[in-house]
FINU-468554 format. One line per field, with one value per residue (C-alpha): residue number from 1; z negated, y negated, x. Coordinates in steps of 0.02 Angstrom, whole numbers, plus 32768, in hexadecimal, padded with zeros to 4 digits. Each point is the difference from the previous one (the first is absolute). Layout:
N
num (NUM,...)
zz (Z,...)
yy (Y,...)
xx (X,...)
This chain:
354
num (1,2,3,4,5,6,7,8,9,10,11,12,13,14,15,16,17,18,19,20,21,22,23,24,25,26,27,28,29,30,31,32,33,34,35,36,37,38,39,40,41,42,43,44,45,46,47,48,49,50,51,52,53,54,55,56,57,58,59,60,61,62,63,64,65,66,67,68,69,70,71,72,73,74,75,76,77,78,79,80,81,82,83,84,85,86,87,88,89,90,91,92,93,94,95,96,97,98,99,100,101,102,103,104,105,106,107,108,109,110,111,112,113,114,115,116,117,118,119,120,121,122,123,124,125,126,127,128,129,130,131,132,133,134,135,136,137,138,139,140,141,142,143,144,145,146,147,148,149,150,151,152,153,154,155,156,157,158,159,160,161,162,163,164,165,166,167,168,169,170,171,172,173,174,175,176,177,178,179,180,181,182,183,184,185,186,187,188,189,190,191,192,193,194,195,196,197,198,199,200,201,202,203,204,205,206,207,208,209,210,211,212,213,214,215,216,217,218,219,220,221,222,223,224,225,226,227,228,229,230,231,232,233,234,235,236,237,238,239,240,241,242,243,244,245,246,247,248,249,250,251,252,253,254,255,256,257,258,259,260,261,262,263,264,265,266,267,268,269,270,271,272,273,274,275,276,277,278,279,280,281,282,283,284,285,286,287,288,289,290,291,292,293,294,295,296,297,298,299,300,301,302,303,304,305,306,307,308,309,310,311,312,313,314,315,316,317,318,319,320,321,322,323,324,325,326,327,328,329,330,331,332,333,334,335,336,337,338,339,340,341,342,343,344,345,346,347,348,349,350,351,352,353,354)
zz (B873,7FDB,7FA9,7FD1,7F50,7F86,7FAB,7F7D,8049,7FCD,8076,8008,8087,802C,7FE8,80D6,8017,7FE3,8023,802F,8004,8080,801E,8065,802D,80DF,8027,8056,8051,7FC3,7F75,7F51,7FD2,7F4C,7FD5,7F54,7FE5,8042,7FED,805C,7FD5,803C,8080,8061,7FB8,7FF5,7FCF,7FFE,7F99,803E,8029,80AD,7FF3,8090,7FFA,7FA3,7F7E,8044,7FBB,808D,7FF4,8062,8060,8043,8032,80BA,7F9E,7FB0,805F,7FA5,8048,7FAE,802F,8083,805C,7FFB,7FA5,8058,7FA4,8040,7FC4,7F46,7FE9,7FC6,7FA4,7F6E,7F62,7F81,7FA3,7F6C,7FDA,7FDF,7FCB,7F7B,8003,7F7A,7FE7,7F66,8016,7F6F,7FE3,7FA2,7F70,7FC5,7FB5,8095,804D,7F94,7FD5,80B1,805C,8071,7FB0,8056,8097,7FC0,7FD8,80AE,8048,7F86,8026,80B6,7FEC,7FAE,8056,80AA,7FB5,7F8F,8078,8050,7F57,7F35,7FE3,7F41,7FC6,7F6A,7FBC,7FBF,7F8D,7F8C,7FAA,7FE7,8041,80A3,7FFD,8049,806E,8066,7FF0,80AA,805D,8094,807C,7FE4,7FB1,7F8E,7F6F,803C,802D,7F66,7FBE,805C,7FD3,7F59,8036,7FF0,7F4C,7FDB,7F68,7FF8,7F63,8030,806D,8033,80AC,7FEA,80C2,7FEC,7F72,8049,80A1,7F8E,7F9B,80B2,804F,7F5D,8016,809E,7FF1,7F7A,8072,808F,7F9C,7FAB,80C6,8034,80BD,8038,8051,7F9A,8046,7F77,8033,7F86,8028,7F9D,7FF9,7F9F,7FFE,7FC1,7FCB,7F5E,7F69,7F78,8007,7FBD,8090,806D,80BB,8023,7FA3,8039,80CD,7FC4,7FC3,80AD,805A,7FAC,7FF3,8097,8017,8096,7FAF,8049,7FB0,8014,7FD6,7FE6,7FCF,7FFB,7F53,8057,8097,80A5,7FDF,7F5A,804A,8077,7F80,7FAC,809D,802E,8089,8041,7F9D,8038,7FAA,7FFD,7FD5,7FEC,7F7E,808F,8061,7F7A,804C,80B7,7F9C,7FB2,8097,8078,7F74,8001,80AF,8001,7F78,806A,809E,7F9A,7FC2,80CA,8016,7FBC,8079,7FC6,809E,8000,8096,800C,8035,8083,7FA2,7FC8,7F96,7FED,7FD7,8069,8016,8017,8050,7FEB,808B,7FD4,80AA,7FF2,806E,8059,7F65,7FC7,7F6C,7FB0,7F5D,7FEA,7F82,7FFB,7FCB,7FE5,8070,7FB1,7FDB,8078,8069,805C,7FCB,7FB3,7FCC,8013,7FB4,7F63,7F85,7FCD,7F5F,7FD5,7F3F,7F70,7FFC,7FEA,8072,80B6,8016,80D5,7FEA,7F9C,8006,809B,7FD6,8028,7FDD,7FC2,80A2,7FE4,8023,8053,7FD3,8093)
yy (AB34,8063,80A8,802C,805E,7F8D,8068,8046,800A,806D,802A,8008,7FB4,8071,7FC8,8025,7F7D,7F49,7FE8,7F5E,800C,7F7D,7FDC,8072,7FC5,802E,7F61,7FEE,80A3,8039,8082,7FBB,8075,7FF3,803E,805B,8025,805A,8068,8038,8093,805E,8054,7F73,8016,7F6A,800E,7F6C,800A,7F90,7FE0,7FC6,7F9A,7FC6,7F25,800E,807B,809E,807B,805F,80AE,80C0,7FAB,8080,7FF3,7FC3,7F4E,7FDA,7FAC,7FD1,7F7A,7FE4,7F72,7FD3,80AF,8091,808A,80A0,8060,80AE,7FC9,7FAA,809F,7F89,8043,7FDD,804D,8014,7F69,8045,802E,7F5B,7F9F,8047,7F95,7FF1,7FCC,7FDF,7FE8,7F9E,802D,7F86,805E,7F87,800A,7FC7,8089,8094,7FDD,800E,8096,7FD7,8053,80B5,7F8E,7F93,80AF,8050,7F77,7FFB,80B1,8001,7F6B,8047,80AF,7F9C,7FAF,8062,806C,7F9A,7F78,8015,7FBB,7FF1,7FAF,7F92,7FB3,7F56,7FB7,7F71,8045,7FA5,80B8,8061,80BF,807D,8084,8051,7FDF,7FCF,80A0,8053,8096,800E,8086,804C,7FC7,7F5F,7FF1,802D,7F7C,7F79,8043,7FCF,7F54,8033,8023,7F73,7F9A,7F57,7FA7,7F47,7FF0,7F4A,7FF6,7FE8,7FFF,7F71,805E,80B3,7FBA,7FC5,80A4,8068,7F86,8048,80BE,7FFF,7FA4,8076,808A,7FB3,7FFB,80B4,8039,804A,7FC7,7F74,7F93,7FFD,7FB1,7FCF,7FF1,7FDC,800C,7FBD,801D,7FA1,7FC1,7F46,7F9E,7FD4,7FF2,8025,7F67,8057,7FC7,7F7F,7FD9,7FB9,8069,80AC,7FA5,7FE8,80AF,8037,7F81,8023,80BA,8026,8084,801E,7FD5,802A,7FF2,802C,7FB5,801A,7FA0,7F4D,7FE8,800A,7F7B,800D,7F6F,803E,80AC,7FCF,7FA1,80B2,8055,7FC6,808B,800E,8026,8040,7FB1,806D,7FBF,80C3,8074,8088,7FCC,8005,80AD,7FB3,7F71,8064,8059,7F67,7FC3,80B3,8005,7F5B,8033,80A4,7F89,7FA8,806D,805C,7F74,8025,8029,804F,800A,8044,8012,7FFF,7F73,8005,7F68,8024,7F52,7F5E,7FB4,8020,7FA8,8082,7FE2,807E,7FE0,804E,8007,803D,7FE9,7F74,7F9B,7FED,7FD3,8028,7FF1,7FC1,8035,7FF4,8092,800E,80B6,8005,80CC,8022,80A4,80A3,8088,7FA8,8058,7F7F,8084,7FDB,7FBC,7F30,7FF8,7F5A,7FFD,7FB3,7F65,7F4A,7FC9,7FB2,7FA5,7FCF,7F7B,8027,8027,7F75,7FFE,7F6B,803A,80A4,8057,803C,80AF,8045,808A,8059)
xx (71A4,809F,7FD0,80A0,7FFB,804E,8088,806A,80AB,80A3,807C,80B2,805E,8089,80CA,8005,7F65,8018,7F49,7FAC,7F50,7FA2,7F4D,7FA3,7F44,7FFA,8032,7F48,8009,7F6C,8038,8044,8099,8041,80AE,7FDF,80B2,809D,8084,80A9,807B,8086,801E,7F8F,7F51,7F82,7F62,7F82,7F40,7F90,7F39,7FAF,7F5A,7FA4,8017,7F4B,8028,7FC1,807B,804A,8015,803A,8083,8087,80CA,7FD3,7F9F,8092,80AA,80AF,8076,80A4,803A,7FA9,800A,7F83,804B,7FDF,7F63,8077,80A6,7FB2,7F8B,7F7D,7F77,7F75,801F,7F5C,7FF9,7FCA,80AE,8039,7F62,7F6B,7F56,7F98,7F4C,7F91,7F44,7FA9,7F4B,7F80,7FB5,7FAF,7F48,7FC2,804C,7FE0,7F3F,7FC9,7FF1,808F,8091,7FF5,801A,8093,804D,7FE9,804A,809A,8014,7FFE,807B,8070,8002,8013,80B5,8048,8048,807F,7FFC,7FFE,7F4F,7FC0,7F4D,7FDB,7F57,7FFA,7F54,8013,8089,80AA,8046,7FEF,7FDA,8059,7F83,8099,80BF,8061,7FFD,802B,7F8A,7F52,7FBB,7F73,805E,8009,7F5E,7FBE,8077,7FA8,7F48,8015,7FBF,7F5B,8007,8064,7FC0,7FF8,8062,7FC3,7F7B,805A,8074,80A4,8035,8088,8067,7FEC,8045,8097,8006,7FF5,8088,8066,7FD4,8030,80B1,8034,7FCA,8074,808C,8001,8006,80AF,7FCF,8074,7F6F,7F54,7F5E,7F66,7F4A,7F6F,7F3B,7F83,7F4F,7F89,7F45,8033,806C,805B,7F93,8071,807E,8081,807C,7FE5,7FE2,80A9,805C,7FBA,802F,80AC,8001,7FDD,8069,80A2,7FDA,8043,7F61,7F74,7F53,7F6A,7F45,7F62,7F76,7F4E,7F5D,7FCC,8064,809F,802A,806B,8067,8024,8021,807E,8068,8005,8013,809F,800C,7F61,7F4D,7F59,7F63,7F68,7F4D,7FBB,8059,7FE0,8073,8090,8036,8028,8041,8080,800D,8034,808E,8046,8013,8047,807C,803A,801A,8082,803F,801A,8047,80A8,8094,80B4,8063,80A7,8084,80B9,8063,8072,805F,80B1,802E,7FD1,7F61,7F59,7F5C,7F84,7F46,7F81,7F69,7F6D,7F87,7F41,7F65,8064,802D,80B6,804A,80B4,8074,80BB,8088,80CE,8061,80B8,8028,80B3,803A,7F75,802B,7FC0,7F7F,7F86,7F33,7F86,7F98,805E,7F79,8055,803D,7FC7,8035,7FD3,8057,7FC7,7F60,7FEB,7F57,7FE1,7F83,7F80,7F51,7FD7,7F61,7F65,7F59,7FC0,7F74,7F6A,7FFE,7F72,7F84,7FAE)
């Protein structure tokens, strides 16, 4: 299973880059290494985003310089003479993640909400400091409702923000999971697109007790939704209402099904965790290039634990010259889009709960 986050994608190739993007899956090396996008500039600056995932989908992350090895052409370029190095990602990419919370009546006249709400709130503290995280409740209603906006750092404020789950009142005690999904897939595009980052990445978790009641969307279209959204989904589910088959269909990502509502905090829990490893997984490497002219195939190997797996790209190095910063943060635009392959993915995994 490839766990590479299905994206939102706005970059500008620059006027010294005639860039051809190839696939980039390892080749059977053991590592899966997606090229994101890329970007050259004068003086001789390239700069290359991309994910490594073990060939199972174990996001792979904390890799330094010394993992990573660039061939142009053929030839190793020297890691002294190319100044290689990893620049944050975060400067060129902005993740986002919605979690969807069943307030249903089912929900809100037991005595589980104080625990749905811990477990929002450690879920959200856990991401929001390297993602913009907001929360929204979703009942029978046609509508979803906003608990907390898409924001960034944890804090009292925010957490006070997500408390207000448990005093959220119920406006149809029905379950409309299949158009909240729909409603959240919306949310969290217009989100994407109000970012000034070049590269955006959207993530939605649900959490609900059962499944649709309410019929106001259907089945299919609520999976199309997700399909085409280009978004991660992962759910959680819990109770005997709910069933795993139907869970993984929403679950595109990966889900956890829980039979015990006490376990909904280690539930939430495991799909944060899961949600920071992709997110680790993220690599913007940047070196200077010895080219002068001409056009170059480059090959970025990725080694780890023994496993090997690399990514391939042309680049036109015409104008390219001396003193180049590979410190320099990419300036990878706003033009027109470049999609590498899309979301790959076969099967949602059940994600464990220890």
């Amino acid at each position: 299973m490839d766990y590479a986050p299905a994206m939102r994608i706005r970059t500008h190739l620059s006027i010294f880059a005639a860039l051809s993007l190839l696939a980039a899956q390892g080749c059977g090396g053991g590592l899966q290494v997606r090229l994101v996008n890329a970007v050259t500039d004068q003086p001789s600056n390239v700069a290359m985003f991309f994910t490594v995932d073990t060939k199972d989908g174990e996001p792979v992350g904390g890799l330094a310089v010394e993992n990573f090895a660039i061939y142009e052409d053929g030839g190793l370029v020297s890691v002294a003479e190319s100044k290689q190095t990893i620049i944050n990602p975060e400067v060129a990419a902005e993740h986002f993640t919605l979690l969807l919370v069943d307030m249903s009546g089912s929900v809100t006249e037991s005595d589980d909400v104080h625990l749905i709400a811990e477990a929002a709130t450690r879920f959200t503290a856990a991401l929001s400091t390297d993602q913009r995280v907001a929360v929204y409740a979703f009942d029978g209603s046609e509508e979803i409702f906003e608990i907390q906006s898409f924001v960034r750092h944890s804090g009292e404020g925010q957490a006070r923000g997500v408390g207000r789950l448990g005093s959220f009142k119920t406006r149809d005690p029905s379950t409309n999971l299949n158009g909240a999904l729909v409603k959240a897939v919306e949310v969290t595009q217009q989100a994407m697109a109000m970012s000034e980052a070049p590269l955006t990445f959207g993530t939605i978790v649900v959490f609900t007790d059962g499944t649709d009641r309410a019929a106001r969307v259907s089945a299919r279209e609520m999976q199309r939704t997700l399909d085409r959204s280009g978004l991660e989904v992962f759910a959680i589910g819990v109770g005997s209402e709910i069933d795993e088959k139907t869970l993984s269909q929403i679950g595109l990502t990966g889900y956890v099904l829980i039979n015990d509502i006490e376990e909904v905090v280690s539930a939430f829990e495991a799909i944060s965790e899961r949600i920071i490893g992709m997110t680790k997984r993220f690599y913007l490497l940047s070196y200077c290039s010895p080219a002068r002219a001409g056009t170059h195939k480059v090959t970025v190997e990725v080694s780890h634990e023994g496993k090997r797996g690399s990514a391939t790209y042309e680049f036109d190095a015409a104008g390219f010259g001396p003193n180049c910063d590979p410190n320099r943060i990419p300036d990878f635009g706003d033009g027109p889009g470049v999609t590498t392959g899309g979301r790959g993915r076969s099967k949602s995994m059940r994600i464990r709960v220890e």
